[in-house]
C-alpha positions as CSV (number, residue, x, y, z in Angstrom):
1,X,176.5,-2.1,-25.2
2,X,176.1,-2.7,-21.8
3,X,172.3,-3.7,-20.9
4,X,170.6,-1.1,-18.1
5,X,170.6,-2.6,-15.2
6,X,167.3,-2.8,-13.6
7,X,163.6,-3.3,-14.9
8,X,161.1,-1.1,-16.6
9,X,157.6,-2.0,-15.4
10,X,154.8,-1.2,-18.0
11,X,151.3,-2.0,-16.2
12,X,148.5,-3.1,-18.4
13,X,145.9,-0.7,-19.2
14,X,142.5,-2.2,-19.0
15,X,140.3,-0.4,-21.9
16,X,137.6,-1.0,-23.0
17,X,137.6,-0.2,-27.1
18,X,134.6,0.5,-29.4
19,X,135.6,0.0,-32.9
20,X,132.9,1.2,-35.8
21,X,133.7,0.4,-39.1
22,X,131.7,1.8,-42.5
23,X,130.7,-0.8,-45.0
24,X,132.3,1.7,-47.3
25,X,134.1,4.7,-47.2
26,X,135.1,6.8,-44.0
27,X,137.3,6.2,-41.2
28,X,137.6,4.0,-38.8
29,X,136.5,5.4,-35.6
30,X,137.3,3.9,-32.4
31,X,136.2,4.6,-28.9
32,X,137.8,3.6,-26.2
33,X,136.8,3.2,-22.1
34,X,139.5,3.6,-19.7
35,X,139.0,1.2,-16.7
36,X,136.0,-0.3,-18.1
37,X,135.6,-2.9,-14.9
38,X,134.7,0.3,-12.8
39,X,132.4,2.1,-15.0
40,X,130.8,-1.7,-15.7
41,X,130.8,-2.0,-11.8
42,X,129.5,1.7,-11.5
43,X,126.8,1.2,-14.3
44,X,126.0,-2.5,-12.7
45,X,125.2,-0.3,-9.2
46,X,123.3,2.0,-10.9
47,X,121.3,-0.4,-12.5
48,X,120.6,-2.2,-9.3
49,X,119.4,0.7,-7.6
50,X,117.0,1.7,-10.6
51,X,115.8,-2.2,-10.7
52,X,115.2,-2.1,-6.9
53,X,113.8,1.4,-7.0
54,X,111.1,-0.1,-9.5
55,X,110.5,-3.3,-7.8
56,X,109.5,-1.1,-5.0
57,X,107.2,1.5,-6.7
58,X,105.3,-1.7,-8.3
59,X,104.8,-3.5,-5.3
60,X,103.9,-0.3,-3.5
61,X,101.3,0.0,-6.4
62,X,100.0,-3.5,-6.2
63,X,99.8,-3.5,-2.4
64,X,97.3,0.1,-3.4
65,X,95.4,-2.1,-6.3
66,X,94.7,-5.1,-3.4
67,X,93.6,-2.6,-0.7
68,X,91.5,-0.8,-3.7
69,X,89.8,-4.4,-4.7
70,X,89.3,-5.1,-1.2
71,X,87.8,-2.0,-0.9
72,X,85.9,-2.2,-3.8
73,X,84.6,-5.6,-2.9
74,X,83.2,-4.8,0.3
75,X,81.7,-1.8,-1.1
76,X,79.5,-4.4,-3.8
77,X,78.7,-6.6,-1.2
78,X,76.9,-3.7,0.8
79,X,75.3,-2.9,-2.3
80,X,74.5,-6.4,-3.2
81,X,72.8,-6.7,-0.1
82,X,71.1,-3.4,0.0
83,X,69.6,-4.5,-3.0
84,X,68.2,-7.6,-1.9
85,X,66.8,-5.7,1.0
86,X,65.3,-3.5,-1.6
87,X,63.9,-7.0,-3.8
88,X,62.4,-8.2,-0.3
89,X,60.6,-4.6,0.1
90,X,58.9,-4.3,-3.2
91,X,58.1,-8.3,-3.2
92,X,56.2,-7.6,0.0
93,X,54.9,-4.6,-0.8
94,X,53.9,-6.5,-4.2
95,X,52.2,-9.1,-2.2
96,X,49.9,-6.4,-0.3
97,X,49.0,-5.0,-3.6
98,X,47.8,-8.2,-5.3
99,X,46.1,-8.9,-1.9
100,X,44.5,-5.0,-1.6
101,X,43.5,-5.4,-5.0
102,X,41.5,-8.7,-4.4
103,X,39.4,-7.4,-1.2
104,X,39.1,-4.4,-3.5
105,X,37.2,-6.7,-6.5
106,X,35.4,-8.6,-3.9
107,X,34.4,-5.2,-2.3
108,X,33.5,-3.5,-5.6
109,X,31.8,-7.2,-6.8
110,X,29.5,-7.3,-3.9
111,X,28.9,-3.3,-3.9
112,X,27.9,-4.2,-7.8
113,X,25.9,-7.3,-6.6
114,X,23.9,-4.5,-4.1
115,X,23.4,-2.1,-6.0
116,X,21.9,-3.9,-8.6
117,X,19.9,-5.7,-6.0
118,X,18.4,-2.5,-4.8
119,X,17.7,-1.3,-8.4
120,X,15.6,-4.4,-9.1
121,X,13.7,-4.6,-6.3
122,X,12.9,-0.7,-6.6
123,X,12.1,-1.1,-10.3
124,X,9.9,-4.2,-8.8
125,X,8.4,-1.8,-6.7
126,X,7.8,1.3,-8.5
127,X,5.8,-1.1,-10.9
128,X,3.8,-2.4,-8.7
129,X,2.6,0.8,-7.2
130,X,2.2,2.2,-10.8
131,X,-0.1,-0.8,-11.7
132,X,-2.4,-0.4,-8.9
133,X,-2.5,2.9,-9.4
134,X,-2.9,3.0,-13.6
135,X,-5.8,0.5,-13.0
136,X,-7.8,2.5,-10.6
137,X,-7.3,5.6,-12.4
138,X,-8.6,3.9,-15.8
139,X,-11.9,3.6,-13.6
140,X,-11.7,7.4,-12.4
141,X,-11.2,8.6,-15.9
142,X,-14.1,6.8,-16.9
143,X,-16.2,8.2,-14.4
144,X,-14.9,11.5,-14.8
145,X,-15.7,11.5,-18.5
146,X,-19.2,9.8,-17.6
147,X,-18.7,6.9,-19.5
148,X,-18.5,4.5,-16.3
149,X,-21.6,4.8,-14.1
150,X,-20.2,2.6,-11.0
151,X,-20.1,5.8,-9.1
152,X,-20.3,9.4,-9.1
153,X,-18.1,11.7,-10.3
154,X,-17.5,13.1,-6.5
155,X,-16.6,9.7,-5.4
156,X,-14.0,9.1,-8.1
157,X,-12.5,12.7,-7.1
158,X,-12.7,11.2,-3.5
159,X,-10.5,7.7,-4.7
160,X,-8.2,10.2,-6.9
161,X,-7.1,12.2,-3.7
162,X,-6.7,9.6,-1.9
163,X,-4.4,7.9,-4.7
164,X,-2.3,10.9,-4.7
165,X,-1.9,10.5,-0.6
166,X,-0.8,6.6,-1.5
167,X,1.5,7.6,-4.4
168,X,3.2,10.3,-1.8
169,X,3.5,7.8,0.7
170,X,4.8,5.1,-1.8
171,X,7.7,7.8,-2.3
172,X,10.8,5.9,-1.3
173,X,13.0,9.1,-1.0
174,X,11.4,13.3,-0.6
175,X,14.1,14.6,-2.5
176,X,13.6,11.9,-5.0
177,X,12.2,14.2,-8.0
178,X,13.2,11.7,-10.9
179,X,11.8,8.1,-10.2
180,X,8.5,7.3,-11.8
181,X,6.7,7.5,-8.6
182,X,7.5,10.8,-8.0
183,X,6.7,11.2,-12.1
184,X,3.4,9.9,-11.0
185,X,2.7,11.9,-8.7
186,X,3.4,14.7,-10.7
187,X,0.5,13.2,-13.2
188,X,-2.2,12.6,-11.2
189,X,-1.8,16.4,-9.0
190,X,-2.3,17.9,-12.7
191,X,-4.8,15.8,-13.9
192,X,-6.6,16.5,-10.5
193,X,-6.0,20.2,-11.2
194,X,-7.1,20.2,-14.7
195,X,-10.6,19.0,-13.5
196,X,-13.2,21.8,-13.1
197,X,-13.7,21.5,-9.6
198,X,-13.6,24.8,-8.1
199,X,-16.8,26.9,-7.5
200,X,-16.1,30.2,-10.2
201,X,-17.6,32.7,-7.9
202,X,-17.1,34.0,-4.5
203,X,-19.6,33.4,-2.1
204,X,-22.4,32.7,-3.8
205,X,-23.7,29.0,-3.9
206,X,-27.6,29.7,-5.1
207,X,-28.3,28.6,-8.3
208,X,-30.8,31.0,-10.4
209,X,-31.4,29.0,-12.9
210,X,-30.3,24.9,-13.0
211,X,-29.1,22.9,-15.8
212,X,-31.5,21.3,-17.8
213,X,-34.7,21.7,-19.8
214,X,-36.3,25.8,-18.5
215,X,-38.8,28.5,-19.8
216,X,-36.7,30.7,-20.8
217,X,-36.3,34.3,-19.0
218,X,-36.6,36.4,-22.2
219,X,-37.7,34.2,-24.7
220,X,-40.7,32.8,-23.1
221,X,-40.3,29.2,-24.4
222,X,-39.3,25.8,-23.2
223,X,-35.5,24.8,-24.3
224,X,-32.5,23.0,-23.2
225,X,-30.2,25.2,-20.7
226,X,-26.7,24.2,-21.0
227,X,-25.2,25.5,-17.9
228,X,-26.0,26.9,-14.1
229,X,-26.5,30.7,-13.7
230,X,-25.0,31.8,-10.3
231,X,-24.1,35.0,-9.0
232,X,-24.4,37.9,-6.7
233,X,-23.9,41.6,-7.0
234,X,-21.6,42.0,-4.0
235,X,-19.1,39.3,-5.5
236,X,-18.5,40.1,-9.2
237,X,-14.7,37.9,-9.2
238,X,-15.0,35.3,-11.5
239,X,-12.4,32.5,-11.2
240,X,-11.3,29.4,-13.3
241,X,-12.7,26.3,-12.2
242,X,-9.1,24.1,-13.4
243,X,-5.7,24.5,-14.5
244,X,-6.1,25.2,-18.5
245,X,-5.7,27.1,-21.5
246,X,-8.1,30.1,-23.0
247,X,-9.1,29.4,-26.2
248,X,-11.5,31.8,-26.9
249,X,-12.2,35.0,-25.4
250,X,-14.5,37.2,-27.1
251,X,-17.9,38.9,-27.4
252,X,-20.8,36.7,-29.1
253,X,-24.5,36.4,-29.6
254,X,-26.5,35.4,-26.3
255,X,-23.5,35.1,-24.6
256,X,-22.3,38.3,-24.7
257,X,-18.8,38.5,-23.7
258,X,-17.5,35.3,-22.8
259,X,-14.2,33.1,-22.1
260,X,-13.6,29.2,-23.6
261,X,-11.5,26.9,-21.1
262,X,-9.7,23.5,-22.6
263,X,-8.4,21.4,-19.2
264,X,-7.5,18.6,-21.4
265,X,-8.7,15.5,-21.4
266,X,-12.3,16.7,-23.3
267,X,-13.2,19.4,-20.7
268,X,-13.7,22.5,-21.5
269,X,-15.8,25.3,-19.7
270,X,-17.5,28.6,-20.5
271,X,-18.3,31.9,-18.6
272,X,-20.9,34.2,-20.4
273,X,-22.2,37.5,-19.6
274,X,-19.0,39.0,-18.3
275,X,-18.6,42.5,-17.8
276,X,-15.2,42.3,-18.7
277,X,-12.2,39.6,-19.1
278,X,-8.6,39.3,-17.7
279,X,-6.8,37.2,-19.8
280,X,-6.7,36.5,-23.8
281,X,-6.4,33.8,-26.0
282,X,-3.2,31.4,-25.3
283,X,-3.1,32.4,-21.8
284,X,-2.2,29.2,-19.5
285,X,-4.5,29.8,-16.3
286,X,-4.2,27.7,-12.8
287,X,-7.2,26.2,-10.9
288,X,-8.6,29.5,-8.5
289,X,-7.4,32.1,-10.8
290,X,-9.4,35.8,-11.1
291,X,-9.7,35.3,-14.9
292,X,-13.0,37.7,-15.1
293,X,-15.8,40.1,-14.0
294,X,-19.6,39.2,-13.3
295,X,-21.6,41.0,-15.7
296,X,-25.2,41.6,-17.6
297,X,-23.7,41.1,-21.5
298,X,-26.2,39.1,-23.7
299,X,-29.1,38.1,-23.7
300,X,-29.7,38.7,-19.7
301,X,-32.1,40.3,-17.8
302,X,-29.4,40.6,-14.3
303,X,-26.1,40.6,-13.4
304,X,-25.3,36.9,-13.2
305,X,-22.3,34.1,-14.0
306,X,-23.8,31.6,-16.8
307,X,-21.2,28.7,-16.3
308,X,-21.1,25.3,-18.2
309,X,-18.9,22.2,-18.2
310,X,-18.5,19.8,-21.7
311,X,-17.1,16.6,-22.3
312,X,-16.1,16.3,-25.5
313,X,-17.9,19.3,-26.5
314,X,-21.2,17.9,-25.0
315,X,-23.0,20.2,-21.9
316,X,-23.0,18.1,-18.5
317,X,-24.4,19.0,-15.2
318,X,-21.9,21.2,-13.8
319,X,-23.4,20.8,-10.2
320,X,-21.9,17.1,-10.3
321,X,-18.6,18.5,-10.9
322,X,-18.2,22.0,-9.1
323,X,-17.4,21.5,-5.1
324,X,-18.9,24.3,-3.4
325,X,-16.7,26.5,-1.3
């Protein structure tokens, strides 16, 4: 047989093949890639582009992380320095504390120091007036009483008015109503106005019949008279002679009807042959007070006030007690 002439060209296909083969049964399977070199080269590319495509995304995103950082940075450095600004503040203002509060001890220590300065020295005071004044009225009490005989009774009411002018000008404050001098004060004005001082009638100032041993008007016989008999028809008011308290008001024997006054202090005085009375037993009464009527009650022959002052309970002269007005 005569050979063809000429050649038959057979290119080479270059496949790729993918052969899978089961461990045990099943077919062989086989896959296979025409021009692999291009779809490696295609798939190479692709790859590229994705790889690049990432690089740039994360270096995008790490150029955004640096710019954030340095952001962030500057951002605690303003607040690390606002806050030492705010340290600085509340040290200095600390400092002005701690030195406001040391010219505020020393302040309050020497206001402290004063004031107890100016307590002493007015306690020093007040006892010092109060002295003086609790010795000389030891002597007027005495006097008053009739125990002392140094001086009369009028000249001890004398020294006790003018120790209540001293003690009011001893006063370190008016409005002061608490302090013992003003206490004092307050003492001696009531003992002065617990004394029977004040002449009981108006207007009349003679003396019928004095104090003292007398023939008696309707008796006809010598005996002791206890008090003064004053009056006068025109006047009948009868008044208290001190600040006190009744204790008996009532109608009895010679005296007809008659009122008891306790001053305190051991006085008491009593007003016989009333006409009538104002007040009752337990009545508080004030120095100058209407308290009754002149009258002829009794044993009496006229219209008259019998008036008597005791200390202790014992009749005393009242004409070196009354003060005529």
């Amino acid at each position: 047989m005569k050979k063809l002439t000429g050649k038959i060209s057979r290119k080479r296909r270059n496949d790729l093949s993918f052969m899978f083969v089961p461990h045990r049964k099943g077919n062989i399977k086989t896959f296979r890639i025409a021009n692999y070199r291009t779809t490696l080269l295609a798939v190479t590319a692709i790859l590229l582009v994705a790889l690049l495509a990432i690089t740039g995304y994360t270096l995008s995103l790490a150029r955004e992380n640096n710019l954030l950082k340095a952001q962030h940075d500057l951002e605690i450095q303003a607040l690390l320095e606002e806050k030492a600004k705010l340290e600085d503040y509340i040290a200095s203002q600390t400092n002005e504390l701690i030195e406001n509060a040391s010219l505020i001890s020393a302040a309050a220590t020497t206001k402290t120091i004063s004031e107890k300065s100016v307590e002493q020295y007015k306690a020093e005071y007040e006892e010092m007036v109060l002295t003086y004044v609790d010795n000389n009225m030891s002597t007027i009490k005495s006097v008053s009483r009739g125990s002392s005989k140094e001086k009369s009774f009028k000249e001890a009411l004398s020294d006790l008015r003018s120790l209540i002018n001293l003690v009011q000008s001893a006063k370190l404050s008016e409005d002061t109503t608490n302090d013992k001098i003003s206490k004092k004060e307050s003492e001696l004005t009531s003992y002065l106005d617990s004394l029977p001082t004040y002449w009981p009638v108006d207007n009349a100032t003679t003396i019928h019949s004095a104090f003292g041993r007398r023939l008696h008007p309707v008796y006809k016989r010598y005996s002791h008279h206890d008090g003064i008999d004053i009056g006068n028809k025109r006047y009948t008011n009868i008044y208290a002679a001190g600040d006190g308290k009744v204790v008996e008001a009532t109608r009895v024997g010679g005296y007809g009807n008659y009122i008891m006054i306790d001053h305190g202090n051991g006085f008491c005085t009593v007003y016989a042959h009333l006409s009538s009375y104002d007040v009752k037993v337990g009545d508080w009464v004030k120095k100058g007070q209407k308290i009754a009527k002149m009258g002829n009650t009794g044993t009496s022959t006229s219209t008259h006030l019998h008036f008597e002052i005791r200390i202790n309970n014992v009749p005393i002269n009242p004409v070196l007690y009354l003060e005529k007005r």
